[in-house]
C-alpha positions as CSV (number, residue, x, y, z in Angstrom):
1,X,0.0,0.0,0.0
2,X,1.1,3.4,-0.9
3,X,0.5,5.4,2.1
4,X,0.7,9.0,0.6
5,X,-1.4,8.1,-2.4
6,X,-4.0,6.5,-0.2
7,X,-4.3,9.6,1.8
8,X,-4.0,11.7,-1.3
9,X,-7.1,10.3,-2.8
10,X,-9.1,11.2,0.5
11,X,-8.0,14.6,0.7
12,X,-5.8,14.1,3.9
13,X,-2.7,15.7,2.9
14,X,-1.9,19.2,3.1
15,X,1.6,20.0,3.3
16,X,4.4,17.2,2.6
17,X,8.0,17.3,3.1
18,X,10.0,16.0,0.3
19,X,11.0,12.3,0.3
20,X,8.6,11.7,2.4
21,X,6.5,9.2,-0.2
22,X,10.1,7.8,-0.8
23,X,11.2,7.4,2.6
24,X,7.7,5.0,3.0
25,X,7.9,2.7,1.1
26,X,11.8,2.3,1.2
27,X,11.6,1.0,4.8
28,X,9.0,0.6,7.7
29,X,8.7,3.5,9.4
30,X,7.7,5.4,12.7
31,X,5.9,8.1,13.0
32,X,4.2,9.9,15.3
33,X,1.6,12.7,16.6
34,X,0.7,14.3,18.9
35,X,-2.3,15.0,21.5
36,X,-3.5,17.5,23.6
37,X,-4.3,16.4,26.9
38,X,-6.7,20.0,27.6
39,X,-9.8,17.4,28.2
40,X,-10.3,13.5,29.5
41,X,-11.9,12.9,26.2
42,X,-10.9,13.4,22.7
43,X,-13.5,15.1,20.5
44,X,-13.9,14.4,17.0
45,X,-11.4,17.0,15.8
46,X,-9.3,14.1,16.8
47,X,-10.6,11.5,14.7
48,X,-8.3,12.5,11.9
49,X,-5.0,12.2,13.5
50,X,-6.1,9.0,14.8
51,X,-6.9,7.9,11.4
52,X,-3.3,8.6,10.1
53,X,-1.7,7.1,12.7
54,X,-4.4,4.2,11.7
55,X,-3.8,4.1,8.0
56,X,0.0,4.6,8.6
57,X,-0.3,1.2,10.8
58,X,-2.3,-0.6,7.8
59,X,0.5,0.5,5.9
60,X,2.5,-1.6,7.8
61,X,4.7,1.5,9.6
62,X,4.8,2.0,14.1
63,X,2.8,4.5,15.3
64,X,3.9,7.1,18.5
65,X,1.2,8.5,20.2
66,X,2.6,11.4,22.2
67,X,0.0,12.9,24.7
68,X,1.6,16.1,25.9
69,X,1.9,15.6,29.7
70,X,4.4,18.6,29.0
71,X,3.2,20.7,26.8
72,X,-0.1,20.4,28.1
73,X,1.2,22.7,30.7
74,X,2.6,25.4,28.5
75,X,-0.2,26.1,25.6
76,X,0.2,25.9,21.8
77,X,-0.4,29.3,20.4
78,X,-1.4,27.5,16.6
79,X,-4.2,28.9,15.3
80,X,-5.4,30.2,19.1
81,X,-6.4,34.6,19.3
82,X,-5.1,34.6,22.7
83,X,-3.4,32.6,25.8
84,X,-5.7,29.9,27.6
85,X,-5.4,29.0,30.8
86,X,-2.7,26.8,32.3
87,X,-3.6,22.6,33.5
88,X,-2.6,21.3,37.0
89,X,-0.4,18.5,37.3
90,X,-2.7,16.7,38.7
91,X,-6.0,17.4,36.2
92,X,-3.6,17.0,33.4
93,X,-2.5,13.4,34.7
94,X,-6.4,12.7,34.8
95,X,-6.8,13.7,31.3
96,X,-3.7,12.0,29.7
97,X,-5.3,8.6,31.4
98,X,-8.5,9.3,29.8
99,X,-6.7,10.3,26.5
100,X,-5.0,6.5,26.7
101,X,-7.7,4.4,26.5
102,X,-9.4,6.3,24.2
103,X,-6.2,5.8,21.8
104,X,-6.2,2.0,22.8
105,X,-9.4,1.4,21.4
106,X,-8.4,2.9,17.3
107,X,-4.7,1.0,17.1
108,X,-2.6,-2.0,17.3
109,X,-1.2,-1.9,20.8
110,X,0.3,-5.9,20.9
111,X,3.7,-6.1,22.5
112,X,5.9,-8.0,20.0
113,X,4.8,-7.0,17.1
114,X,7.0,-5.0,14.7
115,X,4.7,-2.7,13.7
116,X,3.0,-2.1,17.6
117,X,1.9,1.5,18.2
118,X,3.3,2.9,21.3
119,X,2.1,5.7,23.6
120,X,4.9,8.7,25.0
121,X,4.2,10.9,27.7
122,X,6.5,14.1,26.8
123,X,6.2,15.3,30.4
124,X,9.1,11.8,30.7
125,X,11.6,13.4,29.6
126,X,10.9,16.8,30.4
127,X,10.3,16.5,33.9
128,X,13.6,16.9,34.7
129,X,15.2,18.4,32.1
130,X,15.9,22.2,34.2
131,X,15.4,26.2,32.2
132,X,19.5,26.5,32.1
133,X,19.9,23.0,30.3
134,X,16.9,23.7,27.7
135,X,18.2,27.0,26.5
136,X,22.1,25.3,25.8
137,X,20.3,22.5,23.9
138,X,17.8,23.0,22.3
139,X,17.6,27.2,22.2
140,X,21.2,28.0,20.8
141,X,19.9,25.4,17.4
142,X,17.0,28.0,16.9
143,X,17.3,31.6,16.3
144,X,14.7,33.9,16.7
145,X,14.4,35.4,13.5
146,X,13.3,31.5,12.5
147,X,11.1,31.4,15.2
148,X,9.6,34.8,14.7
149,X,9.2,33.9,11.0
150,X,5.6,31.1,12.0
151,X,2.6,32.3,10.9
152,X,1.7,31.2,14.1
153,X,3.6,33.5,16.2
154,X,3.2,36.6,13.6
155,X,-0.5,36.4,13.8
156,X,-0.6,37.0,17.6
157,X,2.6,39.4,17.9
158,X,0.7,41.3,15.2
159,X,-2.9,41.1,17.5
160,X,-4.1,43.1,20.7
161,X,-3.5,40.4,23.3
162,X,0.2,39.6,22.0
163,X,2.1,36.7,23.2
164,X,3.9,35.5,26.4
165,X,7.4,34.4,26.1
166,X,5.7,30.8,27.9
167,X,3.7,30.4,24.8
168,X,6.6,31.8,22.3
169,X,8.7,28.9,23.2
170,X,5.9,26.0,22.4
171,X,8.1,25.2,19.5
172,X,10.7,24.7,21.0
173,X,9.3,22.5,23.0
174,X,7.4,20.8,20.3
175,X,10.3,20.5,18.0
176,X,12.5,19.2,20.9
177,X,9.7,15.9,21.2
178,X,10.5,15.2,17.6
179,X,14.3,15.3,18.1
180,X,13.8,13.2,21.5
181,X,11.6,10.5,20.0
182,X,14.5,10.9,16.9
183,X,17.0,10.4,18.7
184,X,15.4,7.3,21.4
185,X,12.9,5.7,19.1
186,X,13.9,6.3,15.7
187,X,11.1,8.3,15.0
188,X,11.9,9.8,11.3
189,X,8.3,11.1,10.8
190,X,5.8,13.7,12.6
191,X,2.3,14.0,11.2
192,X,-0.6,16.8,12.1
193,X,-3.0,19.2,11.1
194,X,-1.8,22.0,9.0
195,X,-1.6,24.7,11.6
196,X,0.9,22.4,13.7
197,X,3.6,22.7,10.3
198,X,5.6,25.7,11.9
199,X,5.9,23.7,15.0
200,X,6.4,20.4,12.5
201,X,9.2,21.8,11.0
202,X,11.6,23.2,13.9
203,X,11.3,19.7,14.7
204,X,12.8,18.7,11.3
205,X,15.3,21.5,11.6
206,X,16.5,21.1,15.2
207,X,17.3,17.1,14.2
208,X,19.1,18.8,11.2
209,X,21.1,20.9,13.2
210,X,21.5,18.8,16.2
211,X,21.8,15.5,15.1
212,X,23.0,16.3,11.4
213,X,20.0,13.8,10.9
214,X,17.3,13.7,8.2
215,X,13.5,13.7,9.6
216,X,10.4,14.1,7.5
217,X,6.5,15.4,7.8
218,X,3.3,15.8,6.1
219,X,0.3,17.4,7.3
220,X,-3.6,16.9,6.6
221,X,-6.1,20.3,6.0
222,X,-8.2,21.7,9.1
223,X,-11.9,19.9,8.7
224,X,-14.2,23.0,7.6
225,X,-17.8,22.8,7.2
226,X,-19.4,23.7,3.9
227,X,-21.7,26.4,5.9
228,X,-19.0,28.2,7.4
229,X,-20.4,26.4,11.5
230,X,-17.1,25.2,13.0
231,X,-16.7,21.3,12.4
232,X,-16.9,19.3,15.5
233,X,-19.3,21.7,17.2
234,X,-23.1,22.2,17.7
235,X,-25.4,24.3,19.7
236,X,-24.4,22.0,23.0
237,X,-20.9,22.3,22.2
238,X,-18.3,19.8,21.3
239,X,-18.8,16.4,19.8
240,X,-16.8,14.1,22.1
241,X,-15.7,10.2,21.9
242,X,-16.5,9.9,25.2
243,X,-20.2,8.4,25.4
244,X,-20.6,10.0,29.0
245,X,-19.9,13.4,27.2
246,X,-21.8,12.9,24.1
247,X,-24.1,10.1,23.9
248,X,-23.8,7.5,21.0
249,X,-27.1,8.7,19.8
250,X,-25.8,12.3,19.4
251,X,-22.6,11.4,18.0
252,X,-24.8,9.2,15.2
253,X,-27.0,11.7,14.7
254,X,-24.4,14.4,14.1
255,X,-23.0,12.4,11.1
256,X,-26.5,11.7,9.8
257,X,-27.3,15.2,9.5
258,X,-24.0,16.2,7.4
259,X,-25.1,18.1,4.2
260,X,-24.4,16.5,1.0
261,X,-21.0,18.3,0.0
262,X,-19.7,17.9,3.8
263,X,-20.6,14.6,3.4
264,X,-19.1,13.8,-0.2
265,X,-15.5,14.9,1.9
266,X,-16.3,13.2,5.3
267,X,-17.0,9.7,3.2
268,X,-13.0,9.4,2.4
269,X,-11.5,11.4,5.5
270,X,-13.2,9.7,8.1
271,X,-14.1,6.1,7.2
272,X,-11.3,3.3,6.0
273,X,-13.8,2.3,3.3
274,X,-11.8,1.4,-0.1
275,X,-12.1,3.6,-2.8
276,X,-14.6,1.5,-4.8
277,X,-17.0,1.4,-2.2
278,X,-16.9,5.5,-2.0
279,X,-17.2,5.9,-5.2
280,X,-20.2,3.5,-5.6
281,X,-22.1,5.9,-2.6
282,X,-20.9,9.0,-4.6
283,X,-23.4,7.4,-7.4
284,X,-26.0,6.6,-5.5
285,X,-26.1,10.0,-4.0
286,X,-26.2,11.3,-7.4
287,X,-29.0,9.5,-8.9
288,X,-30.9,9.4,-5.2
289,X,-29.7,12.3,-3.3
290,X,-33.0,12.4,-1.2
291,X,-32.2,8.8,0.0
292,X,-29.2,10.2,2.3
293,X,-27.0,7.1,1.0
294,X,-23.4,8.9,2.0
295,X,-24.9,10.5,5.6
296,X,-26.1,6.8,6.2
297,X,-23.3,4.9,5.8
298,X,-20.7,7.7,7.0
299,X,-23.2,7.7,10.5
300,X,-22.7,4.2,10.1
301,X,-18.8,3.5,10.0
302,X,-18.0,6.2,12.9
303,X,-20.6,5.2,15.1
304,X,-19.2,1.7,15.0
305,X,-15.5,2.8,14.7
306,X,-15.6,5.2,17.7
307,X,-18.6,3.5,20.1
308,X,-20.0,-0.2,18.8
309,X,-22.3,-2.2,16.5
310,X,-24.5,-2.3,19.3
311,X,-24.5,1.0,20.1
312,X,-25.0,1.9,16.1
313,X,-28.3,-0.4,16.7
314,X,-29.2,1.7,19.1
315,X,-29.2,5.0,17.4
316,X,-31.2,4.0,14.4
317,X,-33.6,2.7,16.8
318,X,-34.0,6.4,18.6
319,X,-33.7,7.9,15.3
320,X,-36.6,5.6,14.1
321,X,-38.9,6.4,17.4
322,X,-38.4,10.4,16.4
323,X,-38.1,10.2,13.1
324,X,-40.0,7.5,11.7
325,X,-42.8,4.8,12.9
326,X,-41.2,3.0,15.4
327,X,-43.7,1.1,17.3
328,X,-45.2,1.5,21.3
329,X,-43.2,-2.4,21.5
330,X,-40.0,0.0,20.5
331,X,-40.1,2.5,22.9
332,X,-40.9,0.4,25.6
333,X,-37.7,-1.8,24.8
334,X,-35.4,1.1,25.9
335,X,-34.4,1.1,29.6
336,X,-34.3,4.8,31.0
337,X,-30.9,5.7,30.5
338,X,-31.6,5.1,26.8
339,X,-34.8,6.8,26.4
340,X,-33.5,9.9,27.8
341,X,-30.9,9.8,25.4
342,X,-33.4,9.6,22.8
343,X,-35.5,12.5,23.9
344,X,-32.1,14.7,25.1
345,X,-33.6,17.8,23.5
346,X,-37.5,17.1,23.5
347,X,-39.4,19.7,26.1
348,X,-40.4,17.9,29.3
349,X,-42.5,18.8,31.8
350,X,-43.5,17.2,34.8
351,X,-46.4,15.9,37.0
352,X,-47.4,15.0,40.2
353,X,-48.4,11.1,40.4
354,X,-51.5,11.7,42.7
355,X,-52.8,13.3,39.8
356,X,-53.2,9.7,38.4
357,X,-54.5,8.0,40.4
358,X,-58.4,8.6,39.4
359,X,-57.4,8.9,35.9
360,X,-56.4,12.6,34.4
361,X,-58.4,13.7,31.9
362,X,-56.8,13.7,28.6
363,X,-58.1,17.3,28.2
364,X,-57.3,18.4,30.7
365,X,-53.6,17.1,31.2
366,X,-52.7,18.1,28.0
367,X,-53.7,21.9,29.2
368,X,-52.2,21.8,32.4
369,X,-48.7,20.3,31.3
370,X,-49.1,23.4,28.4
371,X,-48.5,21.2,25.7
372,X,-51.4,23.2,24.4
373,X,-52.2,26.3,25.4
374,X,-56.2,25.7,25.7
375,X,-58.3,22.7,26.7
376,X,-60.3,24.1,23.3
377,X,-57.3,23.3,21.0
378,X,-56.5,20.3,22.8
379,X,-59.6,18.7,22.2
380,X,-59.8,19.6,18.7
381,X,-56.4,17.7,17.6
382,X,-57.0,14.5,20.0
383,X,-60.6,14.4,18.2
384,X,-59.0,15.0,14.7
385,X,-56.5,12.1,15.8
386,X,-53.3,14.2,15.6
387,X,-52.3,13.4,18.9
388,X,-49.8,9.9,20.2
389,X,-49.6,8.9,23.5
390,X,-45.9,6.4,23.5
391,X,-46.2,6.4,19.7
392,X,-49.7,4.6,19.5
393,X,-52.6,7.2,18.5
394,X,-54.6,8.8,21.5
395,X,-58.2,7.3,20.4
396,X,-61.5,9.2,21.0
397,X,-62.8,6.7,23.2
398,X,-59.7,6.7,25.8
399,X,-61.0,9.9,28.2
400,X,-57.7,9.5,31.0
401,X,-54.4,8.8,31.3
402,X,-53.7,6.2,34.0
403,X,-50.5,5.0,35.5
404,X,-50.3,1.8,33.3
405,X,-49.8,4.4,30.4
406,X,-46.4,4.9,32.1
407,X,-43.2,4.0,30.3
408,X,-40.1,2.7,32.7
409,X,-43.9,3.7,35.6
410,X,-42.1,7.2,35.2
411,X,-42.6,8.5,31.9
412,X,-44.6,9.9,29.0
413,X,-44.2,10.6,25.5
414,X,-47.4,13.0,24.3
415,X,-46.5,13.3,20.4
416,X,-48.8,16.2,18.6
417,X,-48.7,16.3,15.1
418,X,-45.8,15.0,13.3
419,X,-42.7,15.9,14.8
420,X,-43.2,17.8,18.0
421,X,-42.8,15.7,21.2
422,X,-43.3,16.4,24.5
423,X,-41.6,14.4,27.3
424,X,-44.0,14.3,30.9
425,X,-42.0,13.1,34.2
426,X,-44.1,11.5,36.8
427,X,-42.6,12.6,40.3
């Protein structure tokens, strides 16, 4: 397998370093890249340097992992208008462990294989490497016109909050990781997102300089979104990997709603389908665009890749009970954690369980909870028979709701209309 065409054709290379293509298929290879350790959970902005560290394993090449125990604790400036805030030891040892069984799941960890992907920490060898040592090593390589010279840097020297001399040094720092893995695990390659190349390349140069060695990069484009909304985000705010963060059902659901031209570039970047099946989908969107066939199957492969088959069953189940006829026998089968997954979102109200007890007049309950605004308008729709009660039709002959009505004997789900739910909590 060539590794640099296969990533070509999917659009995942930005910026490449030459030799690099040579250097691959000459000899196995290792390479690495590196994460952020600002969270216990990667989001899906990190799906695509786990995929090249993934493809460059298929390819038969060792992939690093560095979390950045270390540099965690200064800040990359890349592509950021101003400083964040600074990581305890102790938070940032909470995240790196959350960070490293996230990684475990997405590559080839055996020990004894060639090709077996390895995690760094680059706090190890930072920890005790002291401010009067650093500057003799690594900061007489580097001058400061080629530091001053990132786009990075200029952007923010050029800008109103400027930039601390903590954050002016990240490439350093950065750059010294690549020499150190160079120079202890013959790490010849460094992969990222195209905003990390300034960084990238001191890398390449202090090995150059330092080592009189030869190292090598490429980099993949930022993931934009056709609209102009910020990939990776929504109204709730990140999509994570995490399922305690962002439910399976969410994260399915936020592929499944890609629009078509997102989803004609997701298709290659974020799946490890071969290029025949792609291109078959790119068809059938073209001849059936209404039918969704590339949103589908790209909600498909991540959900699986990131959570589980099961959990992939799952979501097109909820999707089915909001979305399309799912039956009372469906919703019924969720236990509660997963129906309030499903109706994350849906208004809710809530009710007192005395109020049951009698029987609560339809009318009047669906007044009182405000799912209408009258007890005239609510009777008009439950007579017309646009009302559901747990996805089976409110008929005109059923006059209360009792507590055998009750899904999980807590819940309710009134559905008026087509699409608008309403979620009632028995307390």
């Amino acid at each position: 397998m060539n590794l640099i065409e296969e990533l070509q054709w999917r659009g995942m290379i930005q910026d490449i370093m030459p030799g690099t293509s040579e250097l691959l298929q000459k000899e196995m290879v290792s390479g690495y890249i590196g994460f952020d350790p600002t969270s216990d959970s990667l989001h899906i902005g990190s799906l695509v340097p786990i995929l090249l560290l993934v493809h460059l394993q298929k390819a038969g090449h060792k992939p690093f992992a560095l979390v950045g125990g270390a540099t965690g604790m200064v800040g990359d400036p890349s592509g950021k208008s101003e400083e964040r805030n600074l990581l305890s030891e102790e938070v940032l040892q909470h995240n790196l462990e959350g960070v490293r069984k996230q990684l475990a799941k997405f590559l080839d960890f055996t020990p004894g294989k060639p090709n077996a992907a390895e995690m760094v920490n680059n706090y190890d060898w930072f920890k005790d490497f002291s401010f009067l040592n650093f500057i003799r090593e690594v900061g007489k390589h580097i001058t400061v016109n080629y530091m001053m010279a990132k786009d990075s840097v200029k952007k923010r020297l050029d800008g109103e909050t400027g930039m601390s001399f903590t954050e002016f040094t990240y490439q350093l720092v950065q750059g010294y990781d690549f020499y150190w893995l160079y120079q202890n695990k013959h790490c010849k390659l460094q992969m990222g997102g195209s905003d990390q190349w300034g960084n990238i390349v001191t890398g390449t140069e202090l090995i150059r300089r330092k080592a009189g060695g030869e190292a090598f990069a490429f980099t993949c484009p930022l993931i934009t979104k056709t609209d102009g909304g910020k990939f990776g985000k929504t109204e709730k705010g990140n999509i994570w990997l995490d399922p305690k963060k962002t439910s399976p059902y969410q994260f399915y659901q936020f592929w499944l709603n890609a629009g078509d031209e997102d989803a004609k570039k997701w298709i290659k970047i974020f799946t490890l389908l071969p290029k025949e099946a792609i291109d078959g989908l790119l068809a059938l969107q073209e001849s059936a665009p209404h039918e969704r066939a590339l949103q589908k199957k790209l909600a498909e492969e991540l959900t699986c890749f990131v959570h589980s088959r099961d959990d992939f069953n799952f979501a097109v189940k909820a999707s089915e009970i909001l979305f399309g006829n799912a039956t009372t026998e469906v919703l019924q089968s969720l236990n509660e954690e997963q129906l309030l997954q499903v109706m994350e979102g849906v208004p809710s109200v809530e009710i007192n369980r005395s109020s049951l007890a009698a029987g609560y007049d339809i009318v009047s309950f669906l007044a009182d909870t405000q799912i209408f605004p009258s007890k005239g308008e609510a009777k008009k729709m439950w007579q017309a028979g646009g009302l559901a009660l747990n996805k089976t039709k409110i008929a005109v002959d059923k006059s209360a709701i009792t507590a055998g009505d009750l899904l999980r004997d807590k819940y309710l789900l009134v559905q008026k209309g087509k699409k608008n739910y309403y979620l009632v909590k028995v307390i």
